[in-house]
Backbone as a printed PyTorch tensor [residue, N CA C, xyz], in Angstrom:
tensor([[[156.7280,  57.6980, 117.9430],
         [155.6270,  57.2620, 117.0770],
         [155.0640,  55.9370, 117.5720]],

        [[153.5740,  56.0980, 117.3310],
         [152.9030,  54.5450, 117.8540],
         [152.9930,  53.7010, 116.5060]],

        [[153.3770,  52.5040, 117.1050],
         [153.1150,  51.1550, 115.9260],
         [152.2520,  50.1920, 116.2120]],

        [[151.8510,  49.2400, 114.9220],
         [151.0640,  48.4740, 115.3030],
         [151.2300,  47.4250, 114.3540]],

        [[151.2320,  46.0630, 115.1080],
         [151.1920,  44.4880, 114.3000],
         [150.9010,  43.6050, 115.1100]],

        [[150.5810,  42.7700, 114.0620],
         [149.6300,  41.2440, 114.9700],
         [150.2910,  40.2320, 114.6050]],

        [[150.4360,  39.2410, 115.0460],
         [150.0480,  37.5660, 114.7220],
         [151.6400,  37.0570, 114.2190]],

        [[152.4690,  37.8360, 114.4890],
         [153.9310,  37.4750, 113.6490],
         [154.3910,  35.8210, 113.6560]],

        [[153.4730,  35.3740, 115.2190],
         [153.9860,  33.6970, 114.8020],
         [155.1990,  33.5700, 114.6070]],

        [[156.1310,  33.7500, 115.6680],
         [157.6200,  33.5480, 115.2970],
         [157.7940,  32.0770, 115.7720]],

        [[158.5070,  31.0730, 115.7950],
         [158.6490,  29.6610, 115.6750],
         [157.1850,  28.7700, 115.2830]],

        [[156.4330,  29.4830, 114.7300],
         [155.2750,  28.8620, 113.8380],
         [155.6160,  28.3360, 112.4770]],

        [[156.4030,  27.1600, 112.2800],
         [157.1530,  26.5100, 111.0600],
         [155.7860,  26.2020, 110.1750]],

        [[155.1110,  25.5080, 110.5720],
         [153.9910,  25.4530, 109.8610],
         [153.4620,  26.3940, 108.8160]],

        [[153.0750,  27.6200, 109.2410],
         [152.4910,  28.7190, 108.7620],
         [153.5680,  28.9910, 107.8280]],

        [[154.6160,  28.4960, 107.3090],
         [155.1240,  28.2520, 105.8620],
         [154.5970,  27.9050, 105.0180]],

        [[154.4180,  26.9650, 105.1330],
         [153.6000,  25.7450, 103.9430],
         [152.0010,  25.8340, 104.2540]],

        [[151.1850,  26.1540, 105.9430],
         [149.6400,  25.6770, 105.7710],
         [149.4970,  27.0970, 106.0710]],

        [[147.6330,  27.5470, 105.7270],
         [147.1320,  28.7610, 106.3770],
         [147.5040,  30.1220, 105.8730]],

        [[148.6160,  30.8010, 106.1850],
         [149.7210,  31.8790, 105.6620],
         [150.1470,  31.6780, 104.2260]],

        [[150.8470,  30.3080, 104.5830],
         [151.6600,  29.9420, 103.1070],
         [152.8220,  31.2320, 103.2210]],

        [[153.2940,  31.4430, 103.9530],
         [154.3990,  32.7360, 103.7000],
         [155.3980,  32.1480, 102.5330]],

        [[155.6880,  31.0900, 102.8160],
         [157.0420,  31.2250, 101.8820],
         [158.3190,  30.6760, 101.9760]],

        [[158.3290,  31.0840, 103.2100],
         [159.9140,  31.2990, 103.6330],
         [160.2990,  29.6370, 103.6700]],

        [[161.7600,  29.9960, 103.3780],
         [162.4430,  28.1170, 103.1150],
         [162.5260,  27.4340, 104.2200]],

        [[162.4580,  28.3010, 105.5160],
         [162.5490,  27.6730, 106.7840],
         [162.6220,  28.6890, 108.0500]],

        [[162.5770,  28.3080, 109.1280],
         [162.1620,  28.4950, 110.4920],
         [163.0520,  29.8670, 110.1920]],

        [[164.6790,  29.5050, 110.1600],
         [165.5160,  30.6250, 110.5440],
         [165.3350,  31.8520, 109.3070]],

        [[164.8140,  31.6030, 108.4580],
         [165.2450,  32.2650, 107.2320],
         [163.7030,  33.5580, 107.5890]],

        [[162.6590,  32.8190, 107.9660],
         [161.5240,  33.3010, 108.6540],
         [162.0470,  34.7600, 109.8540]],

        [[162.5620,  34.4230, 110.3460],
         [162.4070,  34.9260, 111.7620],
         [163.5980,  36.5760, 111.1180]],

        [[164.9620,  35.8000, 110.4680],
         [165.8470,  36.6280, 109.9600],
         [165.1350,  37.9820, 109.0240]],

        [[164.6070,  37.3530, 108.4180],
         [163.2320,  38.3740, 107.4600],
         [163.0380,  39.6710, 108.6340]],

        [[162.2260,  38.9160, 109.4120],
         [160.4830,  39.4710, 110.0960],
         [161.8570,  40.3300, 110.9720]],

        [[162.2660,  39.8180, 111.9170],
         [163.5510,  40.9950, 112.5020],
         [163.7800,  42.2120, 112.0430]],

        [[164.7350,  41.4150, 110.5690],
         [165.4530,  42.7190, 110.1380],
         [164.1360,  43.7710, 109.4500]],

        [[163.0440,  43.3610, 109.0890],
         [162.2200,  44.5730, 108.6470],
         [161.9420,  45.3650, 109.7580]],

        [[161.4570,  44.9770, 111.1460],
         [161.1760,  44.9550, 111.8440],
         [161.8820,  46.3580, 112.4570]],

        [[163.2470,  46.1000, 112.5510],
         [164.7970,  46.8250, 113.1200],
         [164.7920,  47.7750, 112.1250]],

        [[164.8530,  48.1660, 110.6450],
         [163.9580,  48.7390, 109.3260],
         [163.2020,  49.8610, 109.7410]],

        [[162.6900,  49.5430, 110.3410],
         [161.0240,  50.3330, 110.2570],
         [160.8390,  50.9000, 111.8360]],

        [[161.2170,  50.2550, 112.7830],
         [161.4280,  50.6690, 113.5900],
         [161.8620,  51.5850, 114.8340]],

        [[161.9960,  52.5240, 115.1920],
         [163.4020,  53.4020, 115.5240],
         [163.4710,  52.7650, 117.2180]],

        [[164.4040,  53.2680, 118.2740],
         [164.5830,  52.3870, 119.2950],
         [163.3060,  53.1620, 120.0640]],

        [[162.5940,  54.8490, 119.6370],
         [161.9920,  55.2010, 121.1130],
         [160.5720,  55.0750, 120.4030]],

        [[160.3930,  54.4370, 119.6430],
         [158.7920,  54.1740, 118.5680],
         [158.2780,  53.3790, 119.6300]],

        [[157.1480,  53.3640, 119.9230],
         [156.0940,  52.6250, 120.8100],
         [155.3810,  51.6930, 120.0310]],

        [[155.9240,  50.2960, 120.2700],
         [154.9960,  48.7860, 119.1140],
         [153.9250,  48.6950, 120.3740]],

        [[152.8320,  47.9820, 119.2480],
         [152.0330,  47.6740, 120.6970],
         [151.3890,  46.0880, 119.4660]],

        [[152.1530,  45.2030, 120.3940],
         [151.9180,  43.8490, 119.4890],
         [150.2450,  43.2970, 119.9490]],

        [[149.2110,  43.2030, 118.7560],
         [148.2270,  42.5300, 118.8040],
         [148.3890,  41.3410, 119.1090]],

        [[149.0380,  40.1280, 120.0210],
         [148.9420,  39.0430, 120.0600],
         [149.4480,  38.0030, 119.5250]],

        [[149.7910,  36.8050, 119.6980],
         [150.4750,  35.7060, 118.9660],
         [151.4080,  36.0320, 118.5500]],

        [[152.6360,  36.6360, 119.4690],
         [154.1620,  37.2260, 119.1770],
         [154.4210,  36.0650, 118.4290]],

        [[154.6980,  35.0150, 119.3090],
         [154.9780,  34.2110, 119.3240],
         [155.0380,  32.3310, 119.9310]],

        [[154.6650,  31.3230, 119.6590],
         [154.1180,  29.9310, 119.7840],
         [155.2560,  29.4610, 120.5700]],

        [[156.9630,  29.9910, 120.2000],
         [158.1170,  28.8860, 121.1180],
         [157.9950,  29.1490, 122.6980]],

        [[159.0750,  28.2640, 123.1070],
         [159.2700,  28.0890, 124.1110],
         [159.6550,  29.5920, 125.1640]],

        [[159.4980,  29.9350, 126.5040],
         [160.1500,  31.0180, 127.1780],
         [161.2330,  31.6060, 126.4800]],

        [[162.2320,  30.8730, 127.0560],
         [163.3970,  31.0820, 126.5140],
         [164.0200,  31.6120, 125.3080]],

        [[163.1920,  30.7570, 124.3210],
         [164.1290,  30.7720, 122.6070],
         [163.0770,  32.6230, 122.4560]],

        [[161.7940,  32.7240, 122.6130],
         [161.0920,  33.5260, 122.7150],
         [161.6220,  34.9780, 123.6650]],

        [[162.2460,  34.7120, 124.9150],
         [163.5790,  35.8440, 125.1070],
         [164.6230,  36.5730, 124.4190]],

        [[165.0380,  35.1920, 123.0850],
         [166.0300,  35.7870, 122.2260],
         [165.5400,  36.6870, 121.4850]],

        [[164.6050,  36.1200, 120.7180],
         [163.6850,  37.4940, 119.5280],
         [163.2810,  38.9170, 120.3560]],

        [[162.7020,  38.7360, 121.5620],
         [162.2280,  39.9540, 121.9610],
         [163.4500,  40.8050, 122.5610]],

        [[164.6370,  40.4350, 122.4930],
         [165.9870,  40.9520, 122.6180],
         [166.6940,  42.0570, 121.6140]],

        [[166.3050,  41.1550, 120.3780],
         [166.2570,  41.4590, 118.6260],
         [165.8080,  42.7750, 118.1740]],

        [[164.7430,  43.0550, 118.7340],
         [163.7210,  44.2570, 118.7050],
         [163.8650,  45.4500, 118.6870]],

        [[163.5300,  46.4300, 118.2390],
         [163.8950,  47.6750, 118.4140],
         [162.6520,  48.2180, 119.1550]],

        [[162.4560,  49.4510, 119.9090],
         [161.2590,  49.9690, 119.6990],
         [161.0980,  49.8730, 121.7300]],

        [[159.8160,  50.3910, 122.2620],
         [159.3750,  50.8690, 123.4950],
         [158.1830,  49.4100, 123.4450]],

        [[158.3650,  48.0860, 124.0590],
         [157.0760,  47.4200, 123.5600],
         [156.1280,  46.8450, 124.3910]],

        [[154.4740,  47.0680, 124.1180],
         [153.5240,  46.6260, 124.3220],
         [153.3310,  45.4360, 124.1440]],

        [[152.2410,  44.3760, 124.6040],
         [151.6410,  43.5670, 124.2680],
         [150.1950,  42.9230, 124.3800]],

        [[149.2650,  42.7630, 123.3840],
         [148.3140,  42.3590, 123.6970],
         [148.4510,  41.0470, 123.8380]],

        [[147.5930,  39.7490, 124.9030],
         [148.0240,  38.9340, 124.5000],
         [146.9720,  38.1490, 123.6150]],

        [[147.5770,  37.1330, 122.8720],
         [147.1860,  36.3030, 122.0290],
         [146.6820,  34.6650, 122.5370]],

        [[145.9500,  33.9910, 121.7810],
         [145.5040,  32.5930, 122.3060],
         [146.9190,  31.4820, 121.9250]],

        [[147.7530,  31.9730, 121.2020],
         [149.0400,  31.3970, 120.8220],
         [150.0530,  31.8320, 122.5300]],

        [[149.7270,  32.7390, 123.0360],
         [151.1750,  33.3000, 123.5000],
         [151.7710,  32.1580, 125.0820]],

        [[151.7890,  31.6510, 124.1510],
         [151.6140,  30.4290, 125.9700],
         [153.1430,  30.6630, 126.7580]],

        [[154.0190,  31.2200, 126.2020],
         [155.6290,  31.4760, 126.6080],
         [155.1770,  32.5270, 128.0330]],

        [[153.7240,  32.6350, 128.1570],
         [153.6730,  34.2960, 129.2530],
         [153.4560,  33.6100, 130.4520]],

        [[153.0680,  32.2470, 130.3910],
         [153.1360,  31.3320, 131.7300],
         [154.0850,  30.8150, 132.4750]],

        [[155.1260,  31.1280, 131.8120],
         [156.7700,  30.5110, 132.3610],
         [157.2160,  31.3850, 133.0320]],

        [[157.5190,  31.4700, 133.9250],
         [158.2700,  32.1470, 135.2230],
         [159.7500,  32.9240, 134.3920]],

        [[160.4010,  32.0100, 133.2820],
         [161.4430,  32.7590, 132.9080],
         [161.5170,  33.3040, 131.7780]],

        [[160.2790,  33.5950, 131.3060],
         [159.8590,  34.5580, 130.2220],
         [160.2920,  36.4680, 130.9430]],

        [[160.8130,  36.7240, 130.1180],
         [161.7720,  37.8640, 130.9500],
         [160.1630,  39.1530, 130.4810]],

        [[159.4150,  39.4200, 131.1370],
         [158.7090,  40.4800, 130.8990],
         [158.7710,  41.4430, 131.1050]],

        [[160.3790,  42.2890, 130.9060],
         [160.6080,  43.4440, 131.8750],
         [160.9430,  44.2730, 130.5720]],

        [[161.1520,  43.5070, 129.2910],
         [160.8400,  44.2750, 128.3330],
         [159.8390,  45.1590, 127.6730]],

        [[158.5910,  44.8320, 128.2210],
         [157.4860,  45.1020, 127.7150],
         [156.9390,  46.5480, 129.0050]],

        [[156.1490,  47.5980, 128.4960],
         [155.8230,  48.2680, 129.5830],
         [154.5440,  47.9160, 129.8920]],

        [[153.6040,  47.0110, 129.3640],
         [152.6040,  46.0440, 130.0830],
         [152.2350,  45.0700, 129.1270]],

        [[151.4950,  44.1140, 129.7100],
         [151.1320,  42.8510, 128.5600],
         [149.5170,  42.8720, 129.3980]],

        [[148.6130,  43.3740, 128.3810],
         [146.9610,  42.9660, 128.5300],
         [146.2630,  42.5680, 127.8100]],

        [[144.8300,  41.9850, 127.9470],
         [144.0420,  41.2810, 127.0730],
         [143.4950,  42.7160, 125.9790]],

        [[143.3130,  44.0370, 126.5340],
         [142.7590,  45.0880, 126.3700],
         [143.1980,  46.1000, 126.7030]],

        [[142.8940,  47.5290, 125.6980],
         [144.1750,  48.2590, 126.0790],
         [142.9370,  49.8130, 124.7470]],

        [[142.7760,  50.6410, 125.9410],
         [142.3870,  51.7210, 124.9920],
         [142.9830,  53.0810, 125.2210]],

        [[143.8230,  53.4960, 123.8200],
         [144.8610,  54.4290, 123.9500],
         [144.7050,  55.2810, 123.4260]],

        [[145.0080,  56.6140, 123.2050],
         [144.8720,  57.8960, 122.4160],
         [145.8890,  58.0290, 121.3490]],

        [[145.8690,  58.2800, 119.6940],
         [146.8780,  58.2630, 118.6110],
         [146.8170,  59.3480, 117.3450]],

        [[146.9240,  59.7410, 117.1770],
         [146.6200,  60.6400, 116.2480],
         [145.0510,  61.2000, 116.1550]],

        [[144.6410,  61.7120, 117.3720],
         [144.0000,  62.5730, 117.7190],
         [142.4570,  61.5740, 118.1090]],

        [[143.1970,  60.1200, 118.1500],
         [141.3330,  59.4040, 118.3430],
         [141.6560,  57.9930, 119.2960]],

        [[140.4110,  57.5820, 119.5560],
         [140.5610,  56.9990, 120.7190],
         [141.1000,  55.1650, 119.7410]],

        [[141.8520,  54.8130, 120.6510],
         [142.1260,  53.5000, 119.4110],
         [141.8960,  52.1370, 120.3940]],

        [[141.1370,  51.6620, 120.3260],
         [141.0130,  50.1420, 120.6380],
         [141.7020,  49.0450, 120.4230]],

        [[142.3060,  48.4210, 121.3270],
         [143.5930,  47.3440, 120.9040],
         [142.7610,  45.6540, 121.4630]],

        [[142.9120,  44.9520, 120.8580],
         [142.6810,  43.4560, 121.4880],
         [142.8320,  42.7920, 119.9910]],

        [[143.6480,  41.6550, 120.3740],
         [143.6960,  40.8490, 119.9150],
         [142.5770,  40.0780, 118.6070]],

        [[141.1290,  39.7170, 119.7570],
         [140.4240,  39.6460, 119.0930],
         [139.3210,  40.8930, 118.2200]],

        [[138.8320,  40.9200, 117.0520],
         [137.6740,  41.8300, 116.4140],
         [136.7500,  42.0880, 117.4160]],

        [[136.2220,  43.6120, 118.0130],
         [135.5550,  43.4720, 119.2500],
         [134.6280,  44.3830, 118.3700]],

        [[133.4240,  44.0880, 117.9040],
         [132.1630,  44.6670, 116.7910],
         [131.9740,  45.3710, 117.0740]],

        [[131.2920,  45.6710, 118.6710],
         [130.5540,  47.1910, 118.9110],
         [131.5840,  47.7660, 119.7930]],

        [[132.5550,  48.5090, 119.2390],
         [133.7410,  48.7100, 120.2490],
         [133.1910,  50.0860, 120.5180]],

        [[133.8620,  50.7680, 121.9130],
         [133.7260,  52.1700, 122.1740],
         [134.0220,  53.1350, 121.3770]],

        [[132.9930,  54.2990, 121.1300],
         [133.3330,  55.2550, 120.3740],
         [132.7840,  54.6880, 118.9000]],

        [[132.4210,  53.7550, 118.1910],
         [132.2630,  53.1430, 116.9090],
         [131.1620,  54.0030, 115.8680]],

        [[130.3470,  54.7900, 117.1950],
         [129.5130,  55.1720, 116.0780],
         [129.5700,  57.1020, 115.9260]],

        [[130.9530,  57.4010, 117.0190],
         [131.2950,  58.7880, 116.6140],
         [132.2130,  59.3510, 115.4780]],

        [[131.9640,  60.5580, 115.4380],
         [132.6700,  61.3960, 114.0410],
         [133.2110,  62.5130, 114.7780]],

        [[134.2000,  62.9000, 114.1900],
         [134.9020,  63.9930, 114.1000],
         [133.9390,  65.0940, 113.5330]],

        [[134.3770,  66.4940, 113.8730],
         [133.4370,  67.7710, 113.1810],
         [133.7850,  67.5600, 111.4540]],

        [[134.9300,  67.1870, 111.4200],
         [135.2540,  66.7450, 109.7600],
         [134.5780,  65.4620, 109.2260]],

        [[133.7620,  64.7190, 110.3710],
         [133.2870,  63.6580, 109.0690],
         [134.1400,  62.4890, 109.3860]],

        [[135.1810,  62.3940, 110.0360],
         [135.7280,  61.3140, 110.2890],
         [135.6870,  60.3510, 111.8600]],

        [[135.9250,  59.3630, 111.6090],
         [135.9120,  58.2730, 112.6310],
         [136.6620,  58.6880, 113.8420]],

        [[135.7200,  58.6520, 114.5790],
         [136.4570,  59.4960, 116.3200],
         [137.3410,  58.3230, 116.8130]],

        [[136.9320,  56.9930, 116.6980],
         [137.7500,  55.7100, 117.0710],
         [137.6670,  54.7640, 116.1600]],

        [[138.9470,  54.0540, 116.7100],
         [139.2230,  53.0270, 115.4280],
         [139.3370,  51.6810, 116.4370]],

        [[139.3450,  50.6770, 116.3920],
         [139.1730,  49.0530, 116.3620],
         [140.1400,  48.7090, 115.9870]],

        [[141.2080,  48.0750, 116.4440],
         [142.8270,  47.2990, 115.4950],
         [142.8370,  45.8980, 116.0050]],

        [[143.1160,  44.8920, 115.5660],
         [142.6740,  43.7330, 116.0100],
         [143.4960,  42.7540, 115.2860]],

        [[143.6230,  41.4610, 115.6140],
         [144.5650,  40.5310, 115.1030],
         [143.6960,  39.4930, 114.7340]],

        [[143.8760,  38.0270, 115.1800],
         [143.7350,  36.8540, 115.0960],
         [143.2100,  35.7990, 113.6460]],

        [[142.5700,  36.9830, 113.2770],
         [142.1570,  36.1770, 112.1920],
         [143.1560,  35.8860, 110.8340]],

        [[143.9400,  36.5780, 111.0140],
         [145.1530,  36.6380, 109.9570],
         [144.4930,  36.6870, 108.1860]],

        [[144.5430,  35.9360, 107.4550],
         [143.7800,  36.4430, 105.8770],
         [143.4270,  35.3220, 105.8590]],

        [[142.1800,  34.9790, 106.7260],
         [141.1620,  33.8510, 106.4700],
         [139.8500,  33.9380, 105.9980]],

        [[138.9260,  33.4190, 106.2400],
         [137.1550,  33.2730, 106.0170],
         [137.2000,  34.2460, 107.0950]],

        [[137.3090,  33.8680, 108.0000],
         [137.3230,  34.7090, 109.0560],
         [136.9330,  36.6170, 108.8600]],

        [[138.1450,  36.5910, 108.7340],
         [138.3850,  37.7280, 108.2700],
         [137.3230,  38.3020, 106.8800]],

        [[136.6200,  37.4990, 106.1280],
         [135.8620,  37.7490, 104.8630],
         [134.2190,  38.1180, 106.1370]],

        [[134.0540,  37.4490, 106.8150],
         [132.9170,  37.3390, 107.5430],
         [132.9640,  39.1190, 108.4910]],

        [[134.1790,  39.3420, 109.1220],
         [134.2530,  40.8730, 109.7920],
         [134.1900,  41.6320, 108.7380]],

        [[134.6410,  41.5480, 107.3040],
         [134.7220,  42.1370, 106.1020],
         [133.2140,  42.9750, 105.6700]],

        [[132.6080,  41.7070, 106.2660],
         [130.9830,  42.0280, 105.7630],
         [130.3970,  42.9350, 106.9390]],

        [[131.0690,  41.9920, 108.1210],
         [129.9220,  42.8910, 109.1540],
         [130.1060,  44.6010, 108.7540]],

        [[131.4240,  44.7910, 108.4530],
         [132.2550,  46.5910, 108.1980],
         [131.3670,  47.1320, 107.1850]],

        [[131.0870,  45.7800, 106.0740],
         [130.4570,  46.4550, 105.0450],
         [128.5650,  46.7230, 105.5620]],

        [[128.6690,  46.2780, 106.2680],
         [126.8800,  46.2910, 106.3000],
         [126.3950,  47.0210, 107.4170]],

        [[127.6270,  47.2280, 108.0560],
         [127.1920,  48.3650, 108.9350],
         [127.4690,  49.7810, 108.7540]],

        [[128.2680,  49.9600, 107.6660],
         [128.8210,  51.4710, 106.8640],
         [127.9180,  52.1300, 106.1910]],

        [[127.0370,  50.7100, 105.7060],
         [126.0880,  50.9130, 104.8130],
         [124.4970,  51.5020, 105.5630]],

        [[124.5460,  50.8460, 106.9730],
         [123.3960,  51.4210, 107.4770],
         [123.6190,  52.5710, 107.9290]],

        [[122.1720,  53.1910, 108.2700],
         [121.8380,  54.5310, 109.0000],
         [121.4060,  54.5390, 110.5260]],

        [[122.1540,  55.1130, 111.4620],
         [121.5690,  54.9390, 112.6500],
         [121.2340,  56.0430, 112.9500]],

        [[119.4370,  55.6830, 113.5660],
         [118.4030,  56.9630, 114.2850],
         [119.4380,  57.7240, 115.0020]],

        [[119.3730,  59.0980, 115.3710],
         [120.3170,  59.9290, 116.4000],
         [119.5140,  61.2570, 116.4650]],

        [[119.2480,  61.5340, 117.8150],
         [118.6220,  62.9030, 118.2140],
         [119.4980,  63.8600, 118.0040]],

        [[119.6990,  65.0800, 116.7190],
         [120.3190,  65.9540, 117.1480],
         [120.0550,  66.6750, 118.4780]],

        [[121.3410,  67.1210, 118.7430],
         [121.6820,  67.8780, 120.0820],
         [121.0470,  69.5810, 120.3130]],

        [[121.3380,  69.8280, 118.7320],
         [120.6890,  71.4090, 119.0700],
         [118.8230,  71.4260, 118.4880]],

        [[118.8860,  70.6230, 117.7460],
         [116.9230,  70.8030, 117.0080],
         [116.3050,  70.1070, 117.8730]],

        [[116.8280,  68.4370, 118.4030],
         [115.6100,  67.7820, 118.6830],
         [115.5170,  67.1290, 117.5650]],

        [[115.6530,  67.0700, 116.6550],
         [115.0670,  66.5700, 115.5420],
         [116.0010,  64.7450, 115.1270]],

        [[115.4780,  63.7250, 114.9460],
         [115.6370,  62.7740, 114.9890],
         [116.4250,  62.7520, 113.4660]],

        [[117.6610,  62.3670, 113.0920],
         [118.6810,  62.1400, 112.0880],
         [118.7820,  60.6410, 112.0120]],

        [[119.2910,  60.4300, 110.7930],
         [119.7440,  59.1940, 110.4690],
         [121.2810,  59.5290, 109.9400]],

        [[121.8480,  58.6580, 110.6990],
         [123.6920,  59.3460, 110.4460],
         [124.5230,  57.8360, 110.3870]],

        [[125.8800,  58.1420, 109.4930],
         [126.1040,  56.7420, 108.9790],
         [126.6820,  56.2530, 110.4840]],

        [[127.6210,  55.0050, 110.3570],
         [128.1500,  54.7300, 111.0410],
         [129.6700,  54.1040, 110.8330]],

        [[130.7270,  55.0390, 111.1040],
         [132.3320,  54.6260, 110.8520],
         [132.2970,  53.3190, 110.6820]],

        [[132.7420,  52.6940, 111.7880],
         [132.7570,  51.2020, 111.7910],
         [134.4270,  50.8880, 111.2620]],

        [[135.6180,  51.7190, 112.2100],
         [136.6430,  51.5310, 111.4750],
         [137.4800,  50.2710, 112.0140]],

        [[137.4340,  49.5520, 111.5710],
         [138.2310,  48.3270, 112.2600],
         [139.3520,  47.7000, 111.4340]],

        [[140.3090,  47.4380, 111.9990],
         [141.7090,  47.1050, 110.9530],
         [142.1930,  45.9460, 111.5460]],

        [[142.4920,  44.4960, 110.8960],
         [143.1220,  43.7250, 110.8130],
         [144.5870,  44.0260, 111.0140]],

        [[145.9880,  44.1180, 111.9250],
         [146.9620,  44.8120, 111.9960],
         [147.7420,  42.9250, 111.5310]],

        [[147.2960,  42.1380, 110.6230],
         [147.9590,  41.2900, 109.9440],
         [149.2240,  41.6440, 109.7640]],

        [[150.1930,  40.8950, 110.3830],
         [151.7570,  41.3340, 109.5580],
         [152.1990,  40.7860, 108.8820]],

        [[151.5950,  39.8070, 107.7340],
         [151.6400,  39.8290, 106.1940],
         [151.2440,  41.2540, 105.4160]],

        [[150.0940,  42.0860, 106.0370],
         [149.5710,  42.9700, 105.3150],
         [150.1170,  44.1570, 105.1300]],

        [[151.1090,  43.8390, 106.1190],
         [152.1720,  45.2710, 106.3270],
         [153.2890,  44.9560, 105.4890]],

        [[153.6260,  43.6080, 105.3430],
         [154.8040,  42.6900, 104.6090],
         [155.6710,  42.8650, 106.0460]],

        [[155.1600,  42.6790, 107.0520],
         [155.6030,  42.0550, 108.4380],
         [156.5420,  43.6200, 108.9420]],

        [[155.8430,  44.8920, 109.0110],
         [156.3350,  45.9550, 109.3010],
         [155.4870,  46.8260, 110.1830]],

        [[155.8100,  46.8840, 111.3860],
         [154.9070,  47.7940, 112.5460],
         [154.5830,  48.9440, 111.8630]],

        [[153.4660,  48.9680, 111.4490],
         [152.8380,  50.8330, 111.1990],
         [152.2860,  51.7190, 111.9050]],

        [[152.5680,  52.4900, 111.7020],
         [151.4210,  53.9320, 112.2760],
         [150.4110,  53.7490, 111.8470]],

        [[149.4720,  54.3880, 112.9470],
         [147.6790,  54.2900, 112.9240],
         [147.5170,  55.0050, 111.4500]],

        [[148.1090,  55.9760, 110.7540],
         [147.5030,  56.5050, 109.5640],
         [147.9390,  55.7620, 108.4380]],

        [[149.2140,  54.7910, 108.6910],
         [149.5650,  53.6120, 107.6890],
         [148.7070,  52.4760, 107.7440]],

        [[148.1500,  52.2760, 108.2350],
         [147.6120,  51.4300, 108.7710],
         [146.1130,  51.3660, 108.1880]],

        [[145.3870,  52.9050, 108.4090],
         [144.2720,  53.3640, 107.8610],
         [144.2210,  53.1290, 106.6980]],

        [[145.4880,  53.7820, 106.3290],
         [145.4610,  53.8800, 104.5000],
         [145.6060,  52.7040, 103.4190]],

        [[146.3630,  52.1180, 104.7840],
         [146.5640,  50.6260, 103.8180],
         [145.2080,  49.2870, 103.6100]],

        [[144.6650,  49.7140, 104.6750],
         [143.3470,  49.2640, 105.0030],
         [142.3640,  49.6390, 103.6200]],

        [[142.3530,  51.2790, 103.7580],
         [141.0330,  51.3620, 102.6140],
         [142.0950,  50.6800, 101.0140]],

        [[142.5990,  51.1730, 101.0000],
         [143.6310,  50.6510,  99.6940],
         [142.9660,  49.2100,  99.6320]],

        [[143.0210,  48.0460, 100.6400],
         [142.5790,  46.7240, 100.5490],
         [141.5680,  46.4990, 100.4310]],

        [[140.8300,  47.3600, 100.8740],
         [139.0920,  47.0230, 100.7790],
         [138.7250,  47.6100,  99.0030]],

        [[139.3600,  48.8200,  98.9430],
         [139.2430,  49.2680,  97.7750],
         [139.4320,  48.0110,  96.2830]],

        [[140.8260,  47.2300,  96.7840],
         [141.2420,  46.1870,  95.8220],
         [140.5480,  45.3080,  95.8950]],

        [[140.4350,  44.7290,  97.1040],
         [139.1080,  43.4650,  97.0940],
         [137.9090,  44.1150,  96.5970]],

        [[137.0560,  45.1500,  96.4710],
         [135.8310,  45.3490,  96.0090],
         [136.0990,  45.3280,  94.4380]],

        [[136.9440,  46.2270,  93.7510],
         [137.4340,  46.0640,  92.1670],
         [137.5230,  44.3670,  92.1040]],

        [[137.6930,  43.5650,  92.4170],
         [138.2670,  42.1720,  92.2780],
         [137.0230,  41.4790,  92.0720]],

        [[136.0470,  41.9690,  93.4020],
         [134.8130,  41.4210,  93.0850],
         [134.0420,  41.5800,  92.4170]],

        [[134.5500,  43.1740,  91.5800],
         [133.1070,  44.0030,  90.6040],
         [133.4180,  42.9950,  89.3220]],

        [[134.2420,  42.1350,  88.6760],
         [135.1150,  41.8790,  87.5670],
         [134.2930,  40.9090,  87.5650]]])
């Protein structure tokens, strides 16, 4: 099975108390969490494919966690991941580390980077059922403004109609546009690699709750 999570920030002490606000009482109590869900949810031949900002420590301490791990693992990288410049960052765990990465998952084409990439490939196809031929998974923004601003672009482009020549009339259509793009936040998972259809679902579920929140 493919998985997917972003931004875990492992020796990011900060992101306790600022930004995140997670919670946790401290560094170790952090990391002990995010692991064991991790090892949880995980199985050893599941394929993670990490959106970026594994992690901020050093090579080394950053060897131990990716030791920890269960799973077959990817990596996108992140503007945090600075441990990938050290010569003794052991990368033989990973079966590649890229900025970009477009893969096939439950029957559609899936777009991986780090950053929100707007007009990604495939964005404005459908399935014969009506559904989104590709999806967009993306990290960095974690549950910021940020993230409220891609919120909108999703919403305002779902909402438009784009011109399209049918193929068999000729005849010029106006057809919506998917626009499926997912934040793979691992707060949003409660710090648990999902499948592309967990992932989906948990997505509309959020948009669904934030729109009720705003109708009030």
């Amino acid at each position: 099975m493919k998985r997917y999570i972003s931004d875990l920030h492992f020796f990011h002490d900060n992101l306790n108390r600022e930004m995140d606000c997670r919670g946790f009482a401290s560094l170790e109590e952090m990391h002990a969490h995010m692991i064991a869900v991790w090892n949880q949810t995980v199985s050893p031949k599941d394929e993670v494919f990490i959106l970026g900002d594994f992690s901020v420590g050093k090579a080394e301490e950053t060897n131990e966690i990716v030791r920890q791990l269960k799973g077959e693992l990817y990596l996108l990288r992140g503007n945090h991941d600075y441990y990938l410049k050290k010569s003794v960052f052991d990368r033989s765990r990973f079966h590649w580390i890229q900025d970009y990465a477009e893969i096939h998952d439950e029957g559609r084409k899936v777009i991986l980077s780090h950053y929100p990439v707007f007009c990604y490939n495939g964005q404005n196809r459908l399935t014969a059922e009506g559904e989104p031929r590709s999806v967009m998974l993306y990290g960095h923004l974690h549950d910021t403004f940020d993230e409220v601003l891609v919120n909108r672009f999703i919403a305002e482009t779902r909402a438009a109609k784009r011109p399209q020549r049918d193929r068999e009339t000729g005849e010029i259509l106006e057809k919506d546009i998917p626009c499926l793009m997912i934040n793979c936040f691992c707060m949003f998972s409660e710090y648990r690699p999902l499948g592309l259809l967990e992932w989906i679902e948990l997505d509309r579920a959020r948009r669904l709750s934030a729109l009720q929140r705003d109708s009030r």
